[in-house]
PDB file of N, CA, C and O in Angstrom:
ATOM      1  N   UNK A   1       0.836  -1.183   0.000  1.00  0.00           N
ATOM      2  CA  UNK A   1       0.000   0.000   0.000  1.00  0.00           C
ATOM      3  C   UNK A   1       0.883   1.249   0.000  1.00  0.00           C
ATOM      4  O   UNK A   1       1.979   1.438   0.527  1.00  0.00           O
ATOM      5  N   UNK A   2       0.171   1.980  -0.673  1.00  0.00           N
ATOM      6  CA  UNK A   2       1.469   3.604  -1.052  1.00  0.00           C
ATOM      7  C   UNK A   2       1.515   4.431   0.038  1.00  0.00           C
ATOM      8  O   UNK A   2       0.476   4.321   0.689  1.00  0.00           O
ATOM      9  N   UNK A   3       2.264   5.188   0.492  1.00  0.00           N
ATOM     10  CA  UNK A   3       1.615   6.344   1.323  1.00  0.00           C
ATOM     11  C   UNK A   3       2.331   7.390   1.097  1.00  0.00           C
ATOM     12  O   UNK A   3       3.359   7.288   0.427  1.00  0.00           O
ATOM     13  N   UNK A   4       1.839   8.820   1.714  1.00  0.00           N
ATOM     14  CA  UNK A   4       2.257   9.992   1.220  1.00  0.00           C
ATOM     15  C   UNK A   4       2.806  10.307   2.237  1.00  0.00           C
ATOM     16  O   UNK A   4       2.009  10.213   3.170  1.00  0.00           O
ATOM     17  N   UNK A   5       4.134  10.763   2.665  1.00  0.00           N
ATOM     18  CA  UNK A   5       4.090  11.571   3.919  1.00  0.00           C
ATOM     19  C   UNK A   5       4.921  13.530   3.130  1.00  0.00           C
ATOM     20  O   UNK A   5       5.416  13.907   2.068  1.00  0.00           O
ATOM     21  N   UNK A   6       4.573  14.183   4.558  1.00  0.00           N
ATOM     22  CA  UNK A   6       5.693  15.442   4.602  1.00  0.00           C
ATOM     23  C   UNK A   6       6.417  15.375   5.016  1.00  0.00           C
ATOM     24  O   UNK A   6       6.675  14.243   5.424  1.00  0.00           O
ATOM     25  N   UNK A   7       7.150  16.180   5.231  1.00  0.00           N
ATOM     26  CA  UNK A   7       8.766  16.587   5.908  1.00  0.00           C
ATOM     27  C   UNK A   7       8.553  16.425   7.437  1.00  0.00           C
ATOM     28  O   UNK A   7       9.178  15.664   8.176  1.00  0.00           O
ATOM     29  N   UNK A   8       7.496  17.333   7.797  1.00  0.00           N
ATOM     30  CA  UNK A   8       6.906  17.342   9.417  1.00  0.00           C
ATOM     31  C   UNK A   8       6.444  15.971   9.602  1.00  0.00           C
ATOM     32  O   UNK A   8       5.716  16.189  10.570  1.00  0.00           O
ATOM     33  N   UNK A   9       6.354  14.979   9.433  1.00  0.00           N
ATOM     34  CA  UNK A   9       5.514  13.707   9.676  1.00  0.00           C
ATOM     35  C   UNK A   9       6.584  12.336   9.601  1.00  0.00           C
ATOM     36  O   UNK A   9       6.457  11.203  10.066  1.00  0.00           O
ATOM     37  N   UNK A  10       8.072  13.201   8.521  1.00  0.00           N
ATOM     38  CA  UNK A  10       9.206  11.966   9.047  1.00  0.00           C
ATOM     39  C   UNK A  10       9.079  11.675  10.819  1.00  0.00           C
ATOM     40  O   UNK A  10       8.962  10.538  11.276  1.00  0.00           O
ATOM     41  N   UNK A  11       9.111  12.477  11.370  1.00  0.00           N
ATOM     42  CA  UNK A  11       9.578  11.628  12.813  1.00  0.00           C
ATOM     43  C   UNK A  11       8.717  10.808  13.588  1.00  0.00           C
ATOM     44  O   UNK A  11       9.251   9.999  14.346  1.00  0.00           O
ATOM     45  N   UNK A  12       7.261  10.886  13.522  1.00  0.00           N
ATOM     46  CA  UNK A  12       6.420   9.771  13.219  1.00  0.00           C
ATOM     47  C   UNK A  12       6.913   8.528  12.849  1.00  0.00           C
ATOM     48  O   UNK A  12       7.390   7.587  13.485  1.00  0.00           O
ATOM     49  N   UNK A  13       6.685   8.743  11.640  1.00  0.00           N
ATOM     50  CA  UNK A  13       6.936   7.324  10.525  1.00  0.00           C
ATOM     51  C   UNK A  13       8.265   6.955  11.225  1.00  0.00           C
ATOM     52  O   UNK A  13       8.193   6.003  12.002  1.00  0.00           O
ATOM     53  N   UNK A  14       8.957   7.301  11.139  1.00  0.00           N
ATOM     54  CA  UNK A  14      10.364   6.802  11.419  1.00  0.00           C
ATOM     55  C   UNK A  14      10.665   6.158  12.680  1.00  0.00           C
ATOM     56  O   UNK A  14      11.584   5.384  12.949  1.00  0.00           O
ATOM     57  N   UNK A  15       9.176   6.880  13.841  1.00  0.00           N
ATOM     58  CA  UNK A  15       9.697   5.930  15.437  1.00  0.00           C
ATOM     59  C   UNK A  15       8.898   4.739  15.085  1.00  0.00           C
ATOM     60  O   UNK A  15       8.805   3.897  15.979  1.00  0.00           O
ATOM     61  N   UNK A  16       8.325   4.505  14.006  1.00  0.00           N
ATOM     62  CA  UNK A  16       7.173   2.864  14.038  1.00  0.00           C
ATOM     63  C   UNK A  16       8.244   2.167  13.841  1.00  0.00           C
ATOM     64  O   UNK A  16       8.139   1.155  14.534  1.00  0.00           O
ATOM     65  N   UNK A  17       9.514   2.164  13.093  1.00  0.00           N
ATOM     66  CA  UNK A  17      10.909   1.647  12.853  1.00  0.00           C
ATOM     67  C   UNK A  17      11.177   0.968  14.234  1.00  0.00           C
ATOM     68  O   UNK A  17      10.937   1.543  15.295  1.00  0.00           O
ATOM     69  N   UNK A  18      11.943  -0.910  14.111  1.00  0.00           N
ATOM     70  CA  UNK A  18      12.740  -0.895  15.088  1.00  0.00           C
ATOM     71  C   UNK A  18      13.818  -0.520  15.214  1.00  0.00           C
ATOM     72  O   UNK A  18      14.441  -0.903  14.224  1.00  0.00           O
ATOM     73  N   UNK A  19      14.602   0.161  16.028  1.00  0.00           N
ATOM     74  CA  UNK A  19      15.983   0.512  16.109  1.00  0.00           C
ATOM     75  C   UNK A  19      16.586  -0.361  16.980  1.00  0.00           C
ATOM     76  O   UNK A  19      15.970  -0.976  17.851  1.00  0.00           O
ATOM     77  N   UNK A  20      18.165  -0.467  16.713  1.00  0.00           N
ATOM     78  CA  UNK A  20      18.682   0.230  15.734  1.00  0.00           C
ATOM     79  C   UNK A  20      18.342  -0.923  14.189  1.00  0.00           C
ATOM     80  O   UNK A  20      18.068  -2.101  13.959  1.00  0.00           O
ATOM     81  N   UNK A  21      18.524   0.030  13.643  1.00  0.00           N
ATOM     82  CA  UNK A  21      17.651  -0.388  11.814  1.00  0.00           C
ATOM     83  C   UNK A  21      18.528  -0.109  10.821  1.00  0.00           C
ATOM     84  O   UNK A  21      18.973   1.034  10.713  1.00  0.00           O
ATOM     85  N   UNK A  22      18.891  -1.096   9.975  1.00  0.00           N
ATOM     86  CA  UNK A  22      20.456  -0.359   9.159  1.00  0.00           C
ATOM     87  C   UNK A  22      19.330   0.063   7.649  1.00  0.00           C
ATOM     88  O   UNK A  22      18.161  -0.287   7.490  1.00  0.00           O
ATOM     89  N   UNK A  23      19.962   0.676   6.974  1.00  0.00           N
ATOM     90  CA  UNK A  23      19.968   1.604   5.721  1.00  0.00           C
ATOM     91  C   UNK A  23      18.694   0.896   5.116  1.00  0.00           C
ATOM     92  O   UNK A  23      17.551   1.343   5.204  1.00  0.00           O
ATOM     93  N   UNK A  24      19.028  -0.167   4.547  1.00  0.00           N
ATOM     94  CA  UNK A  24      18.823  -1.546   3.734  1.00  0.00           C
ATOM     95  C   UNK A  24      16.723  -1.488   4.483  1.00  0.00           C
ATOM     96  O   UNK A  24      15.651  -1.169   3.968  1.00  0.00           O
ATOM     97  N   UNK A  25      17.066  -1.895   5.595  1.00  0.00           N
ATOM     98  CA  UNK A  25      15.847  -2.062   6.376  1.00  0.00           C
ATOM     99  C   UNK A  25      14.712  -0.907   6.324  1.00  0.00           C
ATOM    100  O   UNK A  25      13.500  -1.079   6.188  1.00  0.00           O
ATOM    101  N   UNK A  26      15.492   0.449   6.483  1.00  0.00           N
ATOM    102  CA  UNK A  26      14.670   1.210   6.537  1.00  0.00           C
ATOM    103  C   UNK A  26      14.001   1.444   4.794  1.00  0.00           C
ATOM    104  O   UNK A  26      12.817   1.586   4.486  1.00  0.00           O
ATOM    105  N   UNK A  27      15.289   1.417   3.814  1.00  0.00           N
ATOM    106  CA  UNK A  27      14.754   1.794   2.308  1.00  0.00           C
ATOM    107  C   UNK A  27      13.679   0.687   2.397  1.00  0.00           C
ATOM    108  O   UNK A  27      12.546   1.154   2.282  1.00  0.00           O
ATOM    109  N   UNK A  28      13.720  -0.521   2.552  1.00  0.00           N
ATOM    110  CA  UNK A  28      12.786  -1.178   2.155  1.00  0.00           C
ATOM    111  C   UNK A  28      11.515  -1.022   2.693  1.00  0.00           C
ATOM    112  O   UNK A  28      10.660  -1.417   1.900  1.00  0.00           O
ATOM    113  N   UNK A  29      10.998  -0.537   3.885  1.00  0.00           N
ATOM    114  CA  UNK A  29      10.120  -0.103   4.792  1.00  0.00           C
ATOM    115  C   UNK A  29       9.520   0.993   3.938  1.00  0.00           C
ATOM    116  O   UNK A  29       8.496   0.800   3.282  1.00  0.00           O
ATOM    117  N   UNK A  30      10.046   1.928   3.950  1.00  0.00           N
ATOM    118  CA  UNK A  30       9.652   2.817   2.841  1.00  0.00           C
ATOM    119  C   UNK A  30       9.656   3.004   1.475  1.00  0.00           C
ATOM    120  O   UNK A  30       9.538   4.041   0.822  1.00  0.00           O
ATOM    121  N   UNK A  31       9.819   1.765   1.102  1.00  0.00           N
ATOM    122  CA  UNK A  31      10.019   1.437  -0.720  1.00  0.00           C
ATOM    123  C   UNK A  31       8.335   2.158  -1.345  1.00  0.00           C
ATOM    124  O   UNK A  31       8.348   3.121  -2.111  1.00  0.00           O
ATOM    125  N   UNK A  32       7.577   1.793  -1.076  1.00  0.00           N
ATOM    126  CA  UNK A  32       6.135   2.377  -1.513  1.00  0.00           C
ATOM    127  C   UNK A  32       5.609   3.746  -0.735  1.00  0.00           C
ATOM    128  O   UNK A  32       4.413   4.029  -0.806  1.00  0.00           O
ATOM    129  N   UNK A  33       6.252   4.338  -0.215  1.00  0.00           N
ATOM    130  CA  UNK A  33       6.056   5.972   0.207  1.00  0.00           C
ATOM    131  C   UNK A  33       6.707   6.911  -0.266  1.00  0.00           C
ATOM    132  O   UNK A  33       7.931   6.993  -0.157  1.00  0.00           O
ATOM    133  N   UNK A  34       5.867   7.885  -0.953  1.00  0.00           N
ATOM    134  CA  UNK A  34       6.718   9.171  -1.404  1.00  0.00           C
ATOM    135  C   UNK A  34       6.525  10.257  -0.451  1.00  0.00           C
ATOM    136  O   UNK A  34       5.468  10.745  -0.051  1.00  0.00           O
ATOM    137  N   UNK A  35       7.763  10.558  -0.149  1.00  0.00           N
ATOM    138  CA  UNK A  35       7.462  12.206   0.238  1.00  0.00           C
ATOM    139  C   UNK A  35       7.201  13.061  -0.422  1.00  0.00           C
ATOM    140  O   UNK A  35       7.596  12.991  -1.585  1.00  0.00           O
ATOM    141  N   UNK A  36       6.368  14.339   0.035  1.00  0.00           N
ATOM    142  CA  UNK A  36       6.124  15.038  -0.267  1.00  0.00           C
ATOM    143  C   UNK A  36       7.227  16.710  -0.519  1.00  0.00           C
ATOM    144  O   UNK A  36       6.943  17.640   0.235  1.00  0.00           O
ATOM    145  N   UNK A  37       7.936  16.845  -1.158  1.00  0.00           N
ATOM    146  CA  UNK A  37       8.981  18.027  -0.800  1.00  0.00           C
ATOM    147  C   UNK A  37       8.462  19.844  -1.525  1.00  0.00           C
ATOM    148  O   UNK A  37       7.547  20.061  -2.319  1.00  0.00           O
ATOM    149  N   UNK A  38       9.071  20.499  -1.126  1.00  0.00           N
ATOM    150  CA  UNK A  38       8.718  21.889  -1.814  1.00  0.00           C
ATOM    151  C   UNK A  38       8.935  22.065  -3.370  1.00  0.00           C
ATOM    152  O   UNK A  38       8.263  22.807  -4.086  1.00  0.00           O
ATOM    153  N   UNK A  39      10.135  21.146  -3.837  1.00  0.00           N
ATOM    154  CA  UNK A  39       9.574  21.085  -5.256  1.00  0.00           C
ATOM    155  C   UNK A  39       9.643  19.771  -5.948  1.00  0.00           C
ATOM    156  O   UNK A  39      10.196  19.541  -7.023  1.00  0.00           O
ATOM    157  N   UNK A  40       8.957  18.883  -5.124  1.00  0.00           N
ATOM    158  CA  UNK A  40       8.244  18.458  -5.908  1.00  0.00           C
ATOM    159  C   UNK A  40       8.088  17.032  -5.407  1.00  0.00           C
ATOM    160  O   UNK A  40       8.125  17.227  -4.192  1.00  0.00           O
ATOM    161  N   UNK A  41       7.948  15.824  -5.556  1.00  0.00           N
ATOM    162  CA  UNK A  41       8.030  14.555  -4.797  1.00  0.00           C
ATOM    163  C   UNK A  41       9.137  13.135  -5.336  1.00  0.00           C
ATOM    164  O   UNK A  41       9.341  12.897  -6.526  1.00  0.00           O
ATOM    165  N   UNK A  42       9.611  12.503  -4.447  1.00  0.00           N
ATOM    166  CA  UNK A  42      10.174  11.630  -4.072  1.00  0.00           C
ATOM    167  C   UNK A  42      10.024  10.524  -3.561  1.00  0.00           C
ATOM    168  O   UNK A  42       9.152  10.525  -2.692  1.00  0.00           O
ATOM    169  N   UNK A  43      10.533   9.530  -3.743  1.00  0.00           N
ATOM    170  CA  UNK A  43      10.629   8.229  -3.460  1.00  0.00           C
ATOM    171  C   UNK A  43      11.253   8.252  -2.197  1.00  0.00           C
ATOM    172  O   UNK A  43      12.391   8.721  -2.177  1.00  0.00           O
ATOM    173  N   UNK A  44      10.615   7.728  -0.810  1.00  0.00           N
ATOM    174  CA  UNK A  44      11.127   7.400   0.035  1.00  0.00           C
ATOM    175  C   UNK A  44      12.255   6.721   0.217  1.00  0.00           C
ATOM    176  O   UNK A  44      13.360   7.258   0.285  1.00  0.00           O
ATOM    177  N   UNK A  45      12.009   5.292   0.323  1.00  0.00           N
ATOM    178  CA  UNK A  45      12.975   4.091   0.154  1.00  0.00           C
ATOM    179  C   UNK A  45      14.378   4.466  -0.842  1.00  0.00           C
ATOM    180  O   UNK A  45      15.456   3.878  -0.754  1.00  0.00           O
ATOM    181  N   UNK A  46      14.133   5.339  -1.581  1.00  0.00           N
ATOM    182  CA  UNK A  46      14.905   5.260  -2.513  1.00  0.00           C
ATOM    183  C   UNK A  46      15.780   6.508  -2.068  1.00  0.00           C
ATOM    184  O   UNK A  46      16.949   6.479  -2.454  1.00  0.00           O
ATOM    185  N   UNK A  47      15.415   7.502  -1.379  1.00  0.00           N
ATOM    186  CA  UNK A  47      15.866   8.573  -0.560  1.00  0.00           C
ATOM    187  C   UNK A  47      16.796   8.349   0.330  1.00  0.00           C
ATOM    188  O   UNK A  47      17.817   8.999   0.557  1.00  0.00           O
ATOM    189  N   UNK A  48      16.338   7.259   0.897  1.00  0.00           N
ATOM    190  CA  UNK A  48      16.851   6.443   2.403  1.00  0.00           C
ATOM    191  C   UNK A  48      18.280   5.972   2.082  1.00  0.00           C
ATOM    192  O   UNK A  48      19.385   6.310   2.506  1.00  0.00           O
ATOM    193  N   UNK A  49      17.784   4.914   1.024  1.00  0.00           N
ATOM    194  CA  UNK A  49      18.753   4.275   0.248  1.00  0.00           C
ATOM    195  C   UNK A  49      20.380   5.231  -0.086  1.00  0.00           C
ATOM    196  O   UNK A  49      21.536   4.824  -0.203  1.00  0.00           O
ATOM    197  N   UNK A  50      19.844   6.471  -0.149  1.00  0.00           N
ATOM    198  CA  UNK A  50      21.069   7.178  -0.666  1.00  0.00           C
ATOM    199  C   UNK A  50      22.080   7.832   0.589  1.00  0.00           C
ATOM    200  O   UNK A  50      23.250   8.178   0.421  1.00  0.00           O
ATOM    201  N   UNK A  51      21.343   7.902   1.830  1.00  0.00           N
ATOM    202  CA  UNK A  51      21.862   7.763   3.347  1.00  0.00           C
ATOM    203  C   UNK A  51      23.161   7.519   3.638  1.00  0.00           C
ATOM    204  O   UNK A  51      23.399   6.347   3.346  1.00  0.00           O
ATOM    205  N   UNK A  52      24.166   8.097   4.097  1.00  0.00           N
ATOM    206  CA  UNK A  52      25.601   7.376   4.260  1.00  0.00           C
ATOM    207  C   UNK A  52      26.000   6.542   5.253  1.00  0.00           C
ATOM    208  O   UNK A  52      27.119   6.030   5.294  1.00  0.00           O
ATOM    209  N   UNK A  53      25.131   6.378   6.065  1.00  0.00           N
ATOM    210  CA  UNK A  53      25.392   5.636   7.373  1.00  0.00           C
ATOM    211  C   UNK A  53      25.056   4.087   6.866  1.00  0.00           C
ATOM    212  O   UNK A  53      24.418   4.274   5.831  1.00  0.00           O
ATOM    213  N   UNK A  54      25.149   2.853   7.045  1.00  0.00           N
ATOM    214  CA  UNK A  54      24.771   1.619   7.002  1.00  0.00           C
ATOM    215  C   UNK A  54      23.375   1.169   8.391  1.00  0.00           C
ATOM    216  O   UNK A  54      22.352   0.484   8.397  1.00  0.00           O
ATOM    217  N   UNK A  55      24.015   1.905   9.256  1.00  0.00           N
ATOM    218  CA  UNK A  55      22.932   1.464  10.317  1.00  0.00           C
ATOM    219  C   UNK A  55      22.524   2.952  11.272  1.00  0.00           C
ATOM    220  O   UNK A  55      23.336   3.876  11.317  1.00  0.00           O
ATOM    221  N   UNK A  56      21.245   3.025  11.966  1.00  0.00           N
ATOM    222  CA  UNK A  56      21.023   4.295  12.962  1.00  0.00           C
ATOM    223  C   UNK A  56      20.303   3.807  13.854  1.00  0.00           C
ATOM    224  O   UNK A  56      19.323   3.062  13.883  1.00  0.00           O
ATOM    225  N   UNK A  57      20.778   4.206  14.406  1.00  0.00           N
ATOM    226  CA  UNK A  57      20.441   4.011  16.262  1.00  0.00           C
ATOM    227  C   UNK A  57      18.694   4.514  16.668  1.00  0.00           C
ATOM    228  O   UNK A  57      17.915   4.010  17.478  1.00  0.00           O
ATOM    229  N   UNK A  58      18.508   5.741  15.695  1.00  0.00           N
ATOM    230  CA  UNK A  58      17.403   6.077  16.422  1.00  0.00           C
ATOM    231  C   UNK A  58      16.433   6.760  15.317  1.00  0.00           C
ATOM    232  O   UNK A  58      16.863   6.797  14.164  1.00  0.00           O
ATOM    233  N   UNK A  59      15.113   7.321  15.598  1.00  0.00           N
ATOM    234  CA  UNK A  59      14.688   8.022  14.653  1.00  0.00           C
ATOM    235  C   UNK A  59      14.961   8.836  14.375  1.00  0.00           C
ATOM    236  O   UNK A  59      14.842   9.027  13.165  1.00  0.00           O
ATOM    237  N   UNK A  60      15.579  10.048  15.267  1.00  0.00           N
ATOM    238  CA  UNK A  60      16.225  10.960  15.265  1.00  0.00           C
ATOM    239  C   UNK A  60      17.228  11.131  14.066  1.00  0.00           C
ATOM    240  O   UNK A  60      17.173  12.007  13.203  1.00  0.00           O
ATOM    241  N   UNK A  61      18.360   9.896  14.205  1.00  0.00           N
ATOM    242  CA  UNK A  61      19.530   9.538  13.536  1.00  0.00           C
ATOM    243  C   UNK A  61      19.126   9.554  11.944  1.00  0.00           C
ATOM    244  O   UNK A  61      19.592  10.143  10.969  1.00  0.00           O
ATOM    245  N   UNK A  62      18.195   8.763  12.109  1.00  0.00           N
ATOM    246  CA  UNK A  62      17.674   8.650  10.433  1.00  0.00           C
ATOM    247  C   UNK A  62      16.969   9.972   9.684  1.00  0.00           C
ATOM    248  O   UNK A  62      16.970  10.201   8.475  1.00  0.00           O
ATOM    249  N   UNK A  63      16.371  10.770  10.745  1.00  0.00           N
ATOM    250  CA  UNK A  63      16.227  11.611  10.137  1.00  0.00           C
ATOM    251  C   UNK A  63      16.932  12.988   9.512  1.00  0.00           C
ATOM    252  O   UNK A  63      16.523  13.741   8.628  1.00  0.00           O
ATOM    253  N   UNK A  64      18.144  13.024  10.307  1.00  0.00           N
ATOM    254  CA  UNK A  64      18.921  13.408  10.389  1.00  0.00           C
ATOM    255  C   UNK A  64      19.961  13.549   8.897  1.00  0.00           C
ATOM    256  O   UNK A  64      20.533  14.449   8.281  1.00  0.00           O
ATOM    257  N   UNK A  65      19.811  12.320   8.812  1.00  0.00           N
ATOM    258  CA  UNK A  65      20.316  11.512   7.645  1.00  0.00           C
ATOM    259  C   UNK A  65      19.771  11.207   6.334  1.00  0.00           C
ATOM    260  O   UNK A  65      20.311  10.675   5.364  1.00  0.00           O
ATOM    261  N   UNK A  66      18.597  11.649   6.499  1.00  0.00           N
ATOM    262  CA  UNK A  66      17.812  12.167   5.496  1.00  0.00           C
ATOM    263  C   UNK A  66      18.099  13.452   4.597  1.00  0.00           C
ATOM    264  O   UNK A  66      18.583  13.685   3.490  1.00  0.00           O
ATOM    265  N   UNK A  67      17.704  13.960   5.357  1.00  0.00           N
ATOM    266  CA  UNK A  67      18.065  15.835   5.610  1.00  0.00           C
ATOM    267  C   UNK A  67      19.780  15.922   4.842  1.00  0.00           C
ATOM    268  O   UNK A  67      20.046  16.850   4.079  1.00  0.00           O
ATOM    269  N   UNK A  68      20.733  14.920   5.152  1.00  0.00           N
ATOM    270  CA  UNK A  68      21.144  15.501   4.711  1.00  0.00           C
ATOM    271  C   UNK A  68      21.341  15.031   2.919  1.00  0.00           C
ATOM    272  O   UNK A  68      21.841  15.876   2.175  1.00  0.00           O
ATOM    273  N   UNK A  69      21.035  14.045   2.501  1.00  0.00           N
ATOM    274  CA  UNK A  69      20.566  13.702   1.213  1.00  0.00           C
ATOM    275  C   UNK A  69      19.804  14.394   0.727  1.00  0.00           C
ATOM    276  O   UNK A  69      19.740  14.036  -0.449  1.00  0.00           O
ATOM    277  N   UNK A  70      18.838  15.588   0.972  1.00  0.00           N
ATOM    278  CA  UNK A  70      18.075  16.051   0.252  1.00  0.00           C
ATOM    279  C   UNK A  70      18.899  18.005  -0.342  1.00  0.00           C
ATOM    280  O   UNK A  70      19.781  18.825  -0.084  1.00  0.00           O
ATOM    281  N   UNK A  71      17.639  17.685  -1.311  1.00  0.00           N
ATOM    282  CA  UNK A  71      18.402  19.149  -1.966  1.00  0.00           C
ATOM    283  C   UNK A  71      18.321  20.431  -1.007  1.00  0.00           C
ATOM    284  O   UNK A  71      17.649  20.352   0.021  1.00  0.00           O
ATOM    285  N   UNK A  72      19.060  21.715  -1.363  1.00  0.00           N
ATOM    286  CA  UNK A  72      18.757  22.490  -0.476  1.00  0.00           C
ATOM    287  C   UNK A  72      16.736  22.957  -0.816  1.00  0.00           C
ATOM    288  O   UNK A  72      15.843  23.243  -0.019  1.00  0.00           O
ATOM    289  N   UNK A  73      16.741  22.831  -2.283  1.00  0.00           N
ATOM    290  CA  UNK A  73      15.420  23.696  -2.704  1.00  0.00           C
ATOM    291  C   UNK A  73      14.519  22.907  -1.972  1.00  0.00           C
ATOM    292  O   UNK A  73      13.584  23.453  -1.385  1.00  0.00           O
ATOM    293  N   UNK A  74      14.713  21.467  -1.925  1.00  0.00           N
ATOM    294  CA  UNK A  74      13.698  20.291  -1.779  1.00  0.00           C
ATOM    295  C   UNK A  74      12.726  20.772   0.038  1.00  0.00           C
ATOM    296  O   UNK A  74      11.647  20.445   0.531  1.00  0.00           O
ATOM    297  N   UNK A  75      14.007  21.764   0.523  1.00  0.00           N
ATOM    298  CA  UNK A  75      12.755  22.078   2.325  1.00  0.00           C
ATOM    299  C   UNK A  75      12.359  23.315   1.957  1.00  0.00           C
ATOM    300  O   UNK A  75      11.969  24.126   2.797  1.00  0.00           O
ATOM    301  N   UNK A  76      12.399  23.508   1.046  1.00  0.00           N
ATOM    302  CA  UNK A  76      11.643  25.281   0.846  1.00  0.00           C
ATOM    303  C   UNK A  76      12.669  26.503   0.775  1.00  0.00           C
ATOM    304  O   UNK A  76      13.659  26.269   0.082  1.00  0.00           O
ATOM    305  N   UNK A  77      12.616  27.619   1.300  1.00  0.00           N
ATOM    306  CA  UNK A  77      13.724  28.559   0.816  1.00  0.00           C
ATOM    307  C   UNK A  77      14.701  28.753   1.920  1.00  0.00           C
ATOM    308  O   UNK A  77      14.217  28.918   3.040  1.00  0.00           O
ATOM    309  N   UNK A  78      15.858  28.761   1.807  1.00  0.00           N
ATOM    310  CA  UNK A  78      16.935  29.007   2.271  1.00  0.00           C
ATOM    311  C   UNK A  78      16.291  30.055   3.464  1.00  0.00           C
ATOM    312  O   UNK A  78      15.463  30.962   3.377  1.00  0.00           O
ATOM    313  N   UNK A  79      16.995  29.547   4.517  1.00  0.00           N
ATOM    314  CA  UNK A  79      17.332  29.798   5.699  1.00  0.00           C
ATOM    315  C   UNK A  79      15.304  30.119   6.550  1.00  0.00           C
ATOM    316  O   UNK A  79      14.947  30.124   7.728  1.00  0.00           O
ATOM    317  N   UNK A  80      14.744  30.265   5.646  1.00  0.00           N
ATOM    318  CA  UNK A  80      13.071  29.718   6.438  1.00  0.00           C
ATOM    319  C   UNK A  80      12.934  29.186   7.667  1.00  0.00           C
ATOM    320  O   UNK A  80      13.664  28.202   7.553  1.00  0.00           O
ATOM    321  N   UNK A  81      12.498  29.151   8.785  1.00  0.00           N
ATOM    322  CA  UNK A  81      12.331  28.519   9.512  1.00  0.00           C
ATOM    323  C   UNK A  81      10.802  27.751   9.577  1.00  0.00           C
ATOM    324  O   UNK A  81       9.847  28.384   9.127  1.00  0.00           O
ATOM    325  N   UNK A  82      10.592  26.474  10.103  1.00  0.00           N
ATOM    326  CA  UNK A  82       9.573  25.764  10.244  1.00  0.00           C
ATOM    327  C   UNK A  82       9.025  26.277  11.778  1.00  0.00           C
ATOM    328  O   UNK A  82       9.306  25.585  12.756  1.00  0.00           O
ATOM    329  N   UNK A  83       8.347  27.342  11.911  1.00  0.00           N
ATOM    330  CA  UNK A  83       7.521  27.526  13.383  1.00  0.00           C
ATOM    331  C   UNK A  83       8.578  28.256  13.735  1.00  0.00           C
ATOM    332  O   UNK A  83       7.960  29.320  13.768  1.00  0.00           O
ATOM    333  N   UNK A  84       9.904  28.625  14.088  1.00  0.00           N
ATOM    334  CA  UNK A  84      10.797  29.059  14.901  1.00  0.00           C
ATOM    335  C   UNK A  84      10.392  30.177  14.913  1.00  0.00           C
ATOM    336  O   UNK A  84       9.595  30.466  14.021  1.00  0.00           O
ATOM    337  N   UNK A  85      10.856  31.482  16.141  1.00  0.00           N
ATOM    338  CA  UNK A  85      10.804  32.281  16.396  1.00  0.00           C
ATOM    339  C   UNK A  85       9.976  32.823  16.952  1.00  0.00           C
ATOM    340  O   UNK A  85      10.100  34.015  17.235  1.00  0.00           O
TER     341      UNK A  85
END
């Protein structure tokens, strides 16, 4: 079954994960979910997949690790904050 997520809703999805969970585990978990990004959408699993770590400890970790695989345009505009301030 497909699912859609956002950017705000990785850390969700990511604590249903057991940890620690290597690379492999998580792409495949998310092989049928696209995210949703600011321009435009993506393949989860396949996102994951591109991750430099082999294994992460936590959800945190993975998300972390996400973030940094993605483009700068892909969270919206440079230096934006989500809620801050």
């Amino acid at each position: 079954m497909a699912h859609t997520l956002k950017l705000n809703e990785l850390e969700v999805a990511f604590e249903e994960l057991e940890y620690p969970v290597t690379k492999s585990e998580a792409a495949t978990a998310f092989a049928e979910t696209t995210l949703v990004l600011a321009d435009g959408e993506r393949n989860l699993g396949s996102l994951l997949g591109e991750t430099q770590e082999e294994r992460y400890e936590s959800a945190g970790e993975l998300e972390a690790a996400l973030h940094n695989v993605l483009p700068r345009e892909a969270v919206g505009e440079p230096f934006q904050s989500e809620g801050e301030g």
